[in-house]
C-alpha atoms as a printed R data frame, in Angstrom:
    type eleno elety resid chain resno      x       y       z
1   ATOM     1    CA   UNK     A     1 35.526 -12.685   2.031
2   ATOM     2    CA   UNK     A     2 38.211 -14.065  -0.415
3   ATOM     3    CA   UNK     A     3 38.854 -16.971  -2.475
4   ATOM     4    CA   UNK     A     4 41.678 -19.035  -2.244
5   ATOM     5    CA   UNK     A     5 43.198 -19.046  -5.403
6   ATOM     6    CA   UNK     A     6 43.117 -22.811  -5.652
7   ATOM     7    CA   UNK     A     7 39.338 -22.367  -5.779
8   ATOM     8    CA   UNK     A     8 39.173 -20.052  -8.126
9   ATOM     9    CA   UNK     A     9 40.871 -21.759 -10.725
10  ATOM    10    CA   UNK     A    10 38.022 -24.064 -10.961
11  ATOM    11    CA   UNK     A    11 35.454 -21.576 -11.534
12  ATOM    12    CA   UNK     A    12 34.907 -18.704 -14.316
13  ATOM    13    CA   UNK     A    13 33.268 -15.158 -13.224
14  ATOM    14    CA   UNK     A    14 29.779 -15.244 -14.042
15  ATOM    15    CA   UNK     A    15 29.451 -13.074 -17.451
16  ATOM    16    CA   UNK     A    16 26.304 -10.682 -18.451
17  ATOM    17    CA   UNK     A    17 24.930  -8.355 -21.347
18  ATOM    18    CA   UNK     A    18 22.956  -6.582 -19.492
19  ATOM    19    CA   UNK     A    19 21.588  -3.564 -21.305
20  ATOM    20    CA   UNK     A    20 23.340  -0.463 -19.703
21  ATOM    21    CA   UNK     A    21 20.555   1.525 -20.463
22  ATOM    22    CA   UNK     A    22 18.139  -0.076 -17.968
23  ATOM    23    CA   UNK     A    23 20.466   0.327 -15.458
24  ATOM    24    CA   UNK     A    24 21.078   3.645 -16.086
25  ATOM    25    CA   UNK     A    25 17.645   4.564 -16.273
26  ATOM    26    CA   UNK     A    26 16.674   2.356 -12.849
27  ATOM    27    CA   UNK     A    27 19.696   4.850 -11.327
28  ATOM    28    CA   UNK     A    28 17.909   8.137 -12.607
29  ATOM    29    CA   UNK     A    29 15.293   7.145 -10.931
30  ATOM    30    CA   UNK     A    30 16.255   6.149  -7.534
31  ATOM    31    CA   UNK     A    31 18.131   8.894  -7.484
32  ATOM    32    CA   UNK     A    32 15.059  11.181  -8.177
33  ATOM    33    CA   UNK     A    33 13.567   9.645  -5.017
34  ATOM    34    CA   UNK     A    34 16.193  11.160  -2.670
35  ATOM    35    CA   UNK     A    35 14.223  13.542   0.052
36  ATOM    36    CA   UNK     A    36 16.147  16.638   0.928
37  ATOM    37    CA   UNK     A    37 16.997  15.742   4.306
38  ATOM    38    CA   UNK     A    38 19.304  13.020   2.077
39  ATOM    39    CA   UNK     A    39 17.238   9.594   2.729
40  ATOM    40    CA   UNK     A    40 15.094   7.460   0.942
41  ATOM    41    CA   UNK     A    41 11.520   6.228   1.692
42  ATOM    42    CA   UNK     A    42 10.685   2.734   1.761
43  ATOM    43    CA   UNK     A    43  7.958   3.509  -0.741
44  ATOM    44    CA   UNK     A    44  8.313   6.149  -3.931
45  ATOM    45    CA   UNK     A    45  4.739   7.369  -2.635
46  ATOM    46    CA   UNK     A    46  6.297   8.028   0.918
47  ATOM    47    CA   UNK     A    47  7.811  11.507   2.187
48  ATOM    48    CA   UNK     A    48  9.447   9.348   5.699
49  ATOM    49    CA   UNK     A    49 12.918   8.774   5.526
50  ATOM    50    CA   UNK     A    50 13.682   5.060   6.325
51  ATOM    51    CA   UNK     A    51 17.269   3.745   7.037
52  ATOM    52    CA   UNK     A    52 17.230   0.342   4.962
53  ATOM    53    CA   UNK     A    53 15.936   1.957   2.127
54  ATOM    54    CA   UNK     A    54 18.871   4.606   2.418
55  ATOM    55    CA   UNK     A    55 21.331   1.957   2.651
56  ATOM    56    CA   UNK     A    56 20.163   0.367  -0.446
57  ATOM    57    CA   UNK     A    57 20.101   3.354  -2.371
58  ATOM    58    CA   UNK     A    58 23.657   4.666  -1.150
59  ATOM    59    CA   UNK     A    59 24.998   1.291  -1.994
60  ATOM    60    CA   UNK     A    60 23.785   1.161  -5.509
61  ATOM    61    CA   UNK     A    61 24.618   4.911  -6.447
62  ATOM    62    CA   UNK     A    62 28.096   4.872  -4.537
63  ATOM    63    CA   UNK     A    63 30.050   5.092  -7.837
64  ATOM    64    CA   UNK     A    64 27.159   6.645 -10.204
65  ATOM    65    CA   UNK     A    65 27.061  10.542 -10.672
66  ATOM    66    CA   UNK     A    66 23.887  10.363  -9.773
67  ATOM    67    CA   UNK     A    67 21.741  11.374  -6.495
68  ATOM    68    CA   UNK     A    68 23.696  13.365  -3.435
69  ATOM    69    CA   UNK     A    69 25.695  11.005  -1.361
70  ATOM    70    CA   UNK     A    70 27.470  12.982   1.047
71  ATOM    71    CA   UNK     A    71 23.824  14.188   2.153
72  ATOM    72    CA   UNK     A    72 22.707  10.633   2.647
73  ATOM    73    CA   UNK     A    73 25.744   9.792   4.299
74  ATOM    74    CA   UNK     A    74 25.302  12.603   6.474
75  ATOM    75    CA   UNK     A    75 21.487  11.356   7.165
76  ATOM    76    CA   UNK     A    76 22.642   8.147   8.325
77  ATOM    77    CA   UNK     A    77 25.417   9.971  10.697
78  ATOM    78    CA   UNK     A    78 22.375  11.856  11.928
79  ATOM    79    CA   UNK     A    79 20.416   9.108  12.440
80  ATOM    80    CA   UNK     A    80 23.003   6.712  14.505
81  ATOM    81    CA   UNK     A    81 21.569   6.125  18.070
82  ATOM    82    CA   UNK     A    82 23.712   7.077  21.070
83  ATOM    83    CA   UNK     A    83 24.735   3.504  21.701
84  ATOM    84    CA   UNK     A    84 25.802   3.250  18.073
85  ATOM    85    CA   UNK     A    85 22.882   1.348  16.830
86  ATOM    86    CA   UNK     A    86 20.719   2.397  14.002
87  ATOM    87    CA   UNK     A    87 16.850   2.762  14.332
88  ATOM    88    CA   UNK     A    88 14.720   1.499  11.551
89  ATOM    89    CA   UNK     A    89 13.454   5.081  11.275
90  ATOM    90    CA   UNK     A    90 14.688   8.469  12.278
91  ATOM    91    CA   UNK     A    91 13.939   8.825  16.112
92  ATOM    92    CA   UNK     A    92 12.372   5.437  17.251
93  ATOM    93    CA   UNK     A    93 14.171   2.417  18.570
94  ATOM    94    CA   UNK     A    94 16.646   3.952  20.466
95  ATOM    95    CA   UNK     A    95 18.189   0.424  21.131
96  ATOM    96    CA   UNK     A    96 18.501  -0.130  17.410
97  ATOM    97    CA   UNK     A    97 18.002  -2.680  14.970
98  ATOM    98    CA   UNK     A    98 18.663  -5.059  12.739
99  ATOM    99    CA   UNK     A    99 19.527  -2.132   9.973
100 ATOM   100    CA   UNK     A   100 22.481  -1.368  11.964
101 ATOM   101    CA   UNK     A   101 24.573  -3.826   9.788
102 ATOM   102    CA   UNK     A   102 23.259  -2.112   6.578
103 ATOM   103    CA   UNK     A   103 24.148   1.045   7.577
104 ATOM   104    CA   UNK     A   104 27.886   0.188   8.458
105 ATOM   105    CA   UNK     A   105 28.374  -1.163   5.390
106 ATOM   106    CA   UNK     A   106 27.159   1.653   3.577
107 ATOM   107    CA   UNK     A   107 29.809   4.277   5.319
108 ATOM   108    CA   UNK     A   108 32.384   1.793   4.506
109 ATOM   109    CA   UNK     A   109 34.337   4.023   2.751
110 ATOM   110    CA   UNK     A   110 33.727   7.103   4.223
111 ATOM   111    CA   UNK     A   111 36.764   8.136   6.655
112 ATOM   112    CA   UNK     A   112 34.494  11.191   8.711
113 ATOM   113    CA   UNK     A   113 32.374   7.880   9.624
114 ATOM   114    CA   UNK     A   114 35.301   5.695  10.831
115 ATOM   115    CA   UNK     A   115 34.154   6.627  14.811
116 ATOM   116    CA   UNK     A   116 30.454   5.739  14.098
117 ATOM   117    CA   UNK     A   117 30.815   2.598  12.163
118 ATOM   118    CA   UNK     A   118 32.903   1.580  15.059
119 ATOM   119    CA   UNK     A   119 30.356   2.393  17.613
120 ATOM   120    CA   UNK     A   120 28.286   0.369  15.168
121 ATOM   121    CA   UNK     A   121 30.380  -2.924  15.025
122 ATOM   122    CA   UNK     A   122 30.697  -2.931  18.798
123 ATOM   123    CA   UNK     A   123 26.859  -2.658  19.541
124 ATOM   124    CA   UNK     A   124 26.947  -5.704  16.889
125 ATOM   125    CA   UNK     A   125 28.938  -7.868  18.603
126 ATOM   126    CA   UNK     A   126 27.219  -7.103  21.919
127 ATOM   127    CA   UNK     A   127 23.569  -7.936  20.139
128 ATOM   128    CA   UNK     A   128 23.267 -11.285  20.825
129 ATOM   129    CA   UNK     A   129 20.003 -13.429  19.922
130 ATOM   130    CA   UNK     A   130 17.965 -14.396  22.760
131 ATOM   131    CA   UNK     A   131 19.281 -18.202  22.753
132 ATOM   132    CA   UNK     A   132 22.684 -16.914  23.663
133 ATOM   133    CA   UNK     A   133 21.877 -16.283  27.095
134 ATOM   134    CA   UNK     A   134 21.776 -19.103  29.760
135 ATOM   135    CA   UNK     A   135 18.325 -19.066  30.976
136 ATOM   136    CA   UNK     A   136 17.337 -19.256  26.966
137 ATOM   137    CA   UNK     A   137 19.565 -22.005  26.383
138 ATOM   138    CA   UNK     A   138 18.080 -24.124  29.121
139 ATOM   139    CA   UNK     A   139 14.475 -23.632  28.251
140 ATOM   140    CA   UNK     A   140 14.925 -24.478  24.181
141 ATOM   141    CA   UNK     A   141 16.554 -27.834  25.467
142 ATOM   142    CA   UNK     A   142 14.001 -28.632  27.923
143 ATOM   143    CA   UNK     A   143 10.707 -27.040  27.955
144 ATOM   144    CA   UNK     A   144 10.500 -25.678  24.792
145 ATOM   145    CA   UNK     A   145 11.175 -28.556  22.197
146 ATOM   146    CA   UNK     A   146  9.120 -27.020  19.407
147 ATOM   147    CA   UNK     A   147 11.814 -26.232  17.346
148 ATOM   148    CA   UNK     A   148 14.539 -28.262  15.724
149 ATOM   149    CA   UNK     A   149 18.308 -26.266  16.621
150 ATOM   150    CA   UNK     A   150 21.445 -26.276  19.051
151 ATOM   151    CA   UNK     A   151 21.393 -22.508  21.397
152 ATOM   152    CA   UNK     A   152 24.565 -22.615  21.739
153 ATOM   153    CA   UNK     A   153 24.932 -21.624  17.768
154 ATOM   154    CA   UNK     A   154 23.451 -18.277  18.183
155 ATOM   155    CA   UNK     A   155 23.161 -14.938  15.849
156 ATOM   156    CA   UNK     A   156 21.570 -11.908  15.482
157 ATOM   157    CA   UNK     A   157 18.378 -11.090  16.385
158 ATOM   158    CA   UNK     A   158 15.949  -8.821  14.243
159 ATOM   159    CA   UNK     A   159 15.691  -6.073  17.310
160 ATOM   160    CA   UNK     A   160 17.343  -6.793  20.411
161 ATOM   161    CA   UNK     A   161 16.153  -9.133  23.405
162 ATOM   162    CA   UNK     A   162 14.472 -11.216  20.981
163 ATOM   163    CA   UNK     A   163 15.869 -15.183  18.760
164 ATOM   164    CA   UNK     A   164 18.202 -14.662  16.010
165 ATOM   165    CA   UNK     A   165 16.779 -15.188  12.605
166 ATOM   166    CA   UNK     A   166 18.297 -15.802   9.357
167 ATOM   167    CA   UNK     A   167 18.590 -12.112   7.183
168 ATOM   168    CA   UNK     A   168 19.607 -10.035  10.221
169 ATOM   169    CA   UNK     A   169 22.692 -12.635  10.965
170 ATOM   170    CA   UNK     A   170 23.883 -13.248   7.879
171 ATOM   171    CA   UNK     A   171 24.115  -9.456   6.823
172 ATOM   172    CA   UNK     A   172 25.439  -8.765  10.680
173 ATOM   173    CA   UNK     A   173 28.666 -11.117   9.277
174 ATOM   174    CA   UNK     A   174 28.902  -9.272   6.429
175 ATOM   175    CA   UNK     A   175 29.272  -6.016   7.853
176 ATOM   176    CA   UNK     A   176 31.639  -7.819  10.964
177 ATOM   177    CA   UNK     A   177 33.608  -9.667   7.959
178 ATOM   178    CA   UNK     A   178 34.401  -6.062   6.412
179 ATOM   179    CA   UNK     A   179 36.808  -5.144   9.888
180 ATOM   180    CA   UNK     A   180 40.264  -5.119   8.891
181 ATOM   181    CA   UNK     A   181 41.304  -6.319  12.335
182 ATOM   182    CA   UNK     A   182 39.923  -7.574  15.656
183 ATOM   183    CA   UNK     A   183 41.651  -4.970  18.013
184 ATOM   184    CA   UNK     A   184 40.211  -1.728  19.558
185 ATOM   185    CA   UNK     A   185 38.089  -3.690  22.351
186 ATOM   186    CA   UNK     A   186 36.269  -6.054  19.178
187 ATOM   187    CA   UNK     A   187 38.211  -9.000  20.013
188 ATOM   188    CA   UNK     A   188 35.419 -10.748  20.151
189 ATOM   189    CA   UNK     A   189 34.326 -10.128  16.256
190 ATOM   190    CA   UNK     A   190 35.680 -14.006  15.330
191 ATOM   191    CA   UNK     A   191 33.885 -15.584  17.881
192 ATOM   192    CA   UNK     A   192 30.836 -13.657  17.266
193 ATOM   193    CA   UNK     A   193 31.025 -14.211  13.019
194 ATOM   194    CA   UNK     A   194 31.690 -17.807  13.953
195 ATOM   195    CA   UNK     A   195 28.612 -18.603  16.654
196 ATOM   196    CA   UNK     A   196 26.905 -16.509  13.320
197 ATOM   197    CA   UNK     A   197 28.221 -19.050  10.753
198 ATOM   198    CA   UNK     A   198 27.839 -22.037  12.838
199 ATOM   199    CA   UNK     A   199 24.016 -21.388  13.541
200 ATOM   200    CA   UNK     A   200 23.268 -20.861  10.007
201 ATOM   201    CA   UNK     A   201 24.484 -23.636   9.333
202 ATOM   202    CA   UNK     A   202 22.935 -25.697  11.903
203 ATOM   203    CA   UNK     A   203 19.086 -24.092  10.731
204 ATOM   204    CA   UNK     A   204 19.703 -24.375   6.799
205 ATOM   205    CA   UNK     A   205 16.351 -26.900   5.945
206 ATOM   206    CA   UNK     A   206 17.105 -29.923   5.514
207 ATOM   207    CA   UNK     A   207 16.459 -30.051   1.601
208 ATOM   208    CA   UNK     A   208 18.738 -26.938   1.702
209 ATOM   209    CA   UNK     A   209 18.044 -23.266   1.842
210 ATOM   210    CA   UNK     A   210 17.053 -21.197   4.594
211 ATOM   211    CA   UNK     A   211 13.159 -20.407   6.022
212 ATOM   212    CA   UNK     A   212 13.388 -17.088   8.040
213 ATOM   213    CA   UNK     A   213 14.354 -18.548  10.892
214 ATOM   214    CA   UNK     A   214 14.383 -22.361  11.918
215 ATOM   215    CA   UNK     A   215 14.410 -24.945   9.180
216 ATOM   216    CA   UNK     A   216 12.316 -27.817  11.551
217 ATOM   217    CA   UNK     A   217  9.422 -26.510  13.323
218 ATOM   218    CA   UNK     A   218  7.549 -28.960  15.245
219 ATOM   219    CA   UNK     A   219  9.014 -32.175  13.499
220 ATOM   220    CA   UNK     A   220  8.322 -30.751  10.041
221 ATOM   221    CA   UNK     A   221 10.525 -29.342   7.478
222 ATOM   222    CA   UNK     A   222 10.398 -26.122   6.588
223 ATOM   223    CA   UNK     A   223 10.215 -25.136   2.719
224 ATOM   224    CA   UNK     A   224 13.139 -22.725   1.940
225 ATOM   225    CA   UNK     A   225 12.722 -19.090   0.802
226 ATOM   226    CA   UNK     A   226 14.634 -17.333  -2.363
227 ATOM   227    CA   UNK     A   227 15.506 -14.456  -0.931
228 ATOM   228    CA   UNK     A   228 16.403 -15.769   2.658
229 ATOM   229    CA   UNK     A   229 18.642 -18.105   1.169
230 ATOM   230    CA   UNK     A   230 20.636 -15.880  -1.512
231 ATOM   231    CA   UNK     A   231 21.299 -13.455   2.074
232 ATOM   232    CA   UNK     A   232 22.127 -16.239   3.797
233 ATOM   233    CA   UNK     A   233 24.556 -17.408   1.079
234 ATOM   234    CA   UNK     A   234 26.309 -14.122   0.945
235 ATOM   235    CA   UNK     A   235 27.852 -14.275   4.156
236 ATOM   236    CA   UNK     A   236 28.772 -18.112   3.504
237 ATOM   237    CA   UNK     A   237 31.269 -17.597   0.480
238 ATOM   238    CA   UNK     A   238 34.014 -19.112   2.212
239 ATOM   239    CA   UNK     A   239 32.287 -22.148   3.198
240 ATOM   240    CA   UNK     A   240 31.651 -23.074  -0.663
241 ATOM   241    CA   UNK     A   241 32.700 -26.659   0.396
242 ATOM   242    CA   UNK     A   242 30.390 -27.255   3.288
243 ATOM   243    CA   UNK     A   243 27.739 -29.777   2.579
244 ATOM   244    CA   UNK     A   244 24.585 -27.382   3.631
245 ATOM   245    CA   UNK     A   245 26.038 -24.695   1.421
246 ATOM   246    CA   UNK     A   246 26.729 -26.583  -1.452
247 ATOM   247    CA   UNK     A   247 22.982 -27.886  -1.319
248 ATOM   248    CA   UNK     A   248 21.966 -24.001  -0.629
249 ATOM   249    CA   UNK     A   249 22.849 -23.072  -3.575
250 ATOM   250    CA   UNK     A   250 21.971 -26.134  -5.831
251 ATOM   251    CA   UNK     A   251 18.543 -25.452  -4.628
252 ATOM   252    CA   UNK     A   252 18.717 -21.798  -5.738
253 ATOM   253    CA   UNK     A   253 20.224 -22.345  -8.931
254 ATOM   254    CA   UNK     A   254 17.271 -25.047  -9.467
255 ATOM   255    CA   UNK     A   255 14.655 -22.263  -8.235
256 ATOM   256    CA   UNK     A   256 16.083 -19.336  -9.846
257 ATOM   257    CA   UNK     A   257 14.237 -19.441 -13.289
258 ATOM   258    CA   UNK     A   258 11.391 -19.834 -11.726
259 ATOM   259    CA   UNK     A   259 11.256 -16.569  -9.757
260 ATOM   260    CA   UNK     A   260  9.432 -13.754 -10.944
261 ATOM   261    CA   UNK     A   261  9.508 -11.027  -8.025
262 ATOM   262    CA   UNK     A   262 12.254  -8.717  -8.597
263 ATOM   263    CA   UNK     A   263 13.501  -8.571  -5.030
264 ATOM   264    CA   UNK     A   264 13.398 -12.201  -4.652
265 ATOM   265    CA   UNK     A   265 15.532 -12.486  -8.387
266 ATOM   266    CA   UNK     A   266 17.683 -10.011  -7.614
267 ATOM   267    CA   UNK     A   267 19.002 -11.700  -4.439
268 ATOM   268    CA   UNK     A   268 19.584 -14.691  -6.074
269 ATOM   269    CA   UNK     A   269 21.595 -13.248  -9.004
270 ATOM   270    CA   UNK     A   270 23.938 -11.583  -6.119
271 ATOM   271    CA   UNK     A   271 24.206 -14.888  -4.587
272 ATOM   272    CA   UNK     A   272 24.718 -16.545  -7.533
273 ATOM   273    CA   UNK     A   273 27.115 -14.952  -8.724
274 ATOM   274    CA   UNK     A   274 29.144 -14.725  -5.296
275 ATOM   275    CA   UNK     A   275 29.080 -18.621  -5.448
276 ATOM   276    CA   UNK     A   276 30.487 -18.426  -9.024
277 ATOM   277    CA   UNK     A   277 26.813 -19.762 -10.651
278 ATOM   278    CA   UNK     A   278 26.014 -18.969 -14.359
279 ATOM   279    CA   UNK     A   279 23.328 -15.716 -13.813
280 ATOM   280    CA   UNK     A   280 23.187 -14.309 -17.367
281 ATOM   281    CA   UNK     A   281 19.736 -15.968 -18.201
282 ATOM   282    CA   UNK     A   282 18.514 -14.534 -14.467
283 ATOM   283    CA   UNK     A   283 19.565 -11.261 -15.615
284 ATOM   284    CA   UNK     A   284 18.163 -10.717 -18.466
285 ATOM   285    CA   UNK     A   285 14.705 -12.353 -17.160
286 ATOM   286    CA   UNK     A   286 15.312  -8.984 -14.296
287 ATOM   287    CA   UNK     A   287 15.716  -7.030 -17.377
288 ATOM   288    CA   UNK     A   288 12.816  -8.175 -19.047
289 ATOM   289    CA   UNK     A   289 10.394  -7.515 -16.265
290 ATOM   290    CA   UNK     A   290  7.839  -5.093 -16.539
291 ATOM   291    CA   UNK     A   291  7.674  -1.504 -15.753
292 ATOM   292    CA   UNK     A   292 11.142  -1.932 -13.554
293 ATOM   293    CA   UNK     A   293 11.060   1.937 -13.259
294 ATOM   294    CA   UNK     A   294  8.003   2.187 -11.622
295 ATOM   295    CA   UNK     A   295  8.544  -0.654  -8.538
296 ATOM   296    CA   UNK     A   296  6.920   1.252  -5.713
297 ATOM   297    CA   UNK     A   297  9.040  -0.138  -3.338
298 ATOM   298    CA   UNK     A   298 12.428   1.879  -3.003
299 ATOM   299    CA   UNK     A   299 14.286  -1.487  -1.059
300 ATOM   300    CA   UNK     A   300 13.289  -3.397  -4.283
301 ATOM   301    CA   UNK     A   301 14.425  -0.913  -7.283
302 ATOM   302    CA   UNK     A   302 17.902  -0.048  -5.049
303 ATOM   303    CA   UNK     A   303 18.619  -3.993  -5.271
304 ATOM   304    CA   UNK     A   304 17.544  -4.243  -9.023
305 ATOM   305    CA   UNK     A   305 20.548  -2.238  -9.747
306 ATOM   306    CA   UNK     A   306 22.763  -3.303  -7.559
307 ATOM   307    CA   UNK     A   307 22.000  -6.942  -9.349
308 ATOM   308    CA   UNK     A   308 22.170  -5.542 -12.582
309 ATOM   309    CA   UNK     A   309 25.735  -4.544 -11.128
310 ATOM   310    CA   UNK     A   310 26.771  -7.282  -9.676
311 ATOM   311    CA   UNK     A   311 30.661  -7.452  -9.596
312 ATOM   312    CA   UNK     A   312 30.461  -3.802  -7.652
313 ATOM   313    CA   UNK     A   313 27.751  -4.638  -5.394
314 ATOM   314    CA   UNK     A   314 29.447  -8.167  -4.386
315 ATOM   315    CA   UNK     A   315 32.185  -5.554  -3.451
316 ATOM   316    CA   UNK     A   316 30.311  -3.574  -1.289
317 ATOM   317    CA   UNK     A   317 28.997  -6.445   0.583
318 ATOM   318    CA   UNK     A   318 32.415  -7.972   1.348
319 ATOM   319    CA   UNK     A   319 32.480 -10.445  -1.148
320 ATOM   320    CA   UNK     A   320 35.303 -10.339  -3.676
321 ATOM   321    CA   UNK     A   321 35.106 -12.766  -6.738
């Protein structure tokens, strides 16, 4: 995702001083969480490898000297399900998951894994949320009226043969967004990233921001989430001008002091800063949280440092500022 240079002009990189010591010491340890079989647990307190804490952690420490990532690499080649999904551990869901997307945007730049990210972008575009199919589309306009949006602007769903929510499309564009070309029987990749686009879009809340998944549920509006919304925003970049968008990420900036969970602050800082949003004061409140190094959760301490990065990790996602 690129800005036109016409755009840019009217905006100034977001600028930090972050401490390089935290990050360096939030690195250390991530990396010291690496099992031998070259995954990461979700939790530090965990010996089962998981695949979206892997991606996380490969993401942040792609450039540091830090932890082994040719063996994680090599763990997520392992992992890859025969129809060239991902499973949200080792050995279950054989159909794959949402975590597919993660995991092709981690081997982004690794050429031994150009044949399975390819098997993984073509069992993306042929994951389609439940609304996409016919018999869907005619029940949420007739008998099921419970919820406020148009099927025929469908994502991705969070395992397959189930709705399309918010977090699994929008990081299903990124990873689509990241093809060089639509050739090689993925054809269909626009048309998919658009139908993505369009029904975020149509489910933002009214207010602004996105819920998890619809943003009217029986007649009432739906109060946005942080997190949700900064993923949400990511894959939007180059619709800074649409109305929904614009309002997305007014209502971040607004909300963005007030957060205090590091996952939830992190996101926003990314998205933030992909929208061209001031996100020093947001960093150094990250910084200043307490005991950083010891966040349990390995998802959580992966993003901390790939916010405390930001101008890489907006790379790695697709998103060039």
């Amino acid at each position: 995702m690129r800005f036109d240079s016409k755009e840019i002009s009217h905006y100034k990189v977001p600028t930090v001083t972050t401490d390089p010591v935290v990050l360096s010491t939030l690195l250390a340890e991530l990396s010291l969480r690496q099992l031998p079989c070259g995954g990461w647990a979700a939790l530090a307190s965990s010996s089962q490898p998981a695949i979206e804490p892997t991606c996380y952690s490969a993401l942040a420490l792609g450039s540091a000297p830090l932890g082994d990532i040719e063996r994680a690499q090599d763990f997520l080649l392992h992992t890859q399900n025969p129809n060239g999904s991902w499973p949200v551990f080792s050995g279950d869901d054989q159909e794959g998951g949402w975590v597919t997307s993660l995991a092709v945007m981690s081997l982004f730049d690794l050429v031994p894994a150009i044949p399975a990210r390819l098997k993984g972008l073509h069992w993306l575009v042929s994951c389609v949320g439940r609304e996409g199919n016919w018999f869907w589309k005619w029940k949420f306009r007739t008998a099921d009226r419970h919820v406020r949006f148009d099927p025929d602007k469908f994502g991705w769903p969070w395992f397959p043969d189930t709705v399309s929510w918010v977090v699994p499309t929008a990081f299903s564009i990124l990873a689509l967004t990241q093809l060089p070309c639509s050739c090689g029987g993925l054809e269909k990749v626009p048309f998919r990233v658009e139908r993505g686009v369009e029904m975020l879009l149509d489910r933002a809340c009214p207010g602004g921001g996105w819920n998890a998944g619809n943003g009217t549920v029986y007649g009432a509006a739906l109060a946005p989430h942080a997190d949700d919304t900064a993923i949400a925003l990511l894959a939007l970049c180059d619709r800074a001008k649409e109305p929904v968008v614009q309002a997305s990420v007014d209502y971040l900036e607004r909300v963005g002091p007030t957060l205090t969970v590091p996952w939830s602050l992190a996101w926003a800082i990314l998205a933030l800063a992909a929208h061209r949003r001031p996100i020093t004061l947001l960093q150094r409140s990250l910084v200043a949280l307490p005991d950083l190094v010891s966040i349990d959760d390995t998802n959580t301490l992966a993003l901390v440092c790939l916010a405390l990065d930001f101008q890489r990790a907006l790379s790695v996602f697709g998103v060039t500022l």
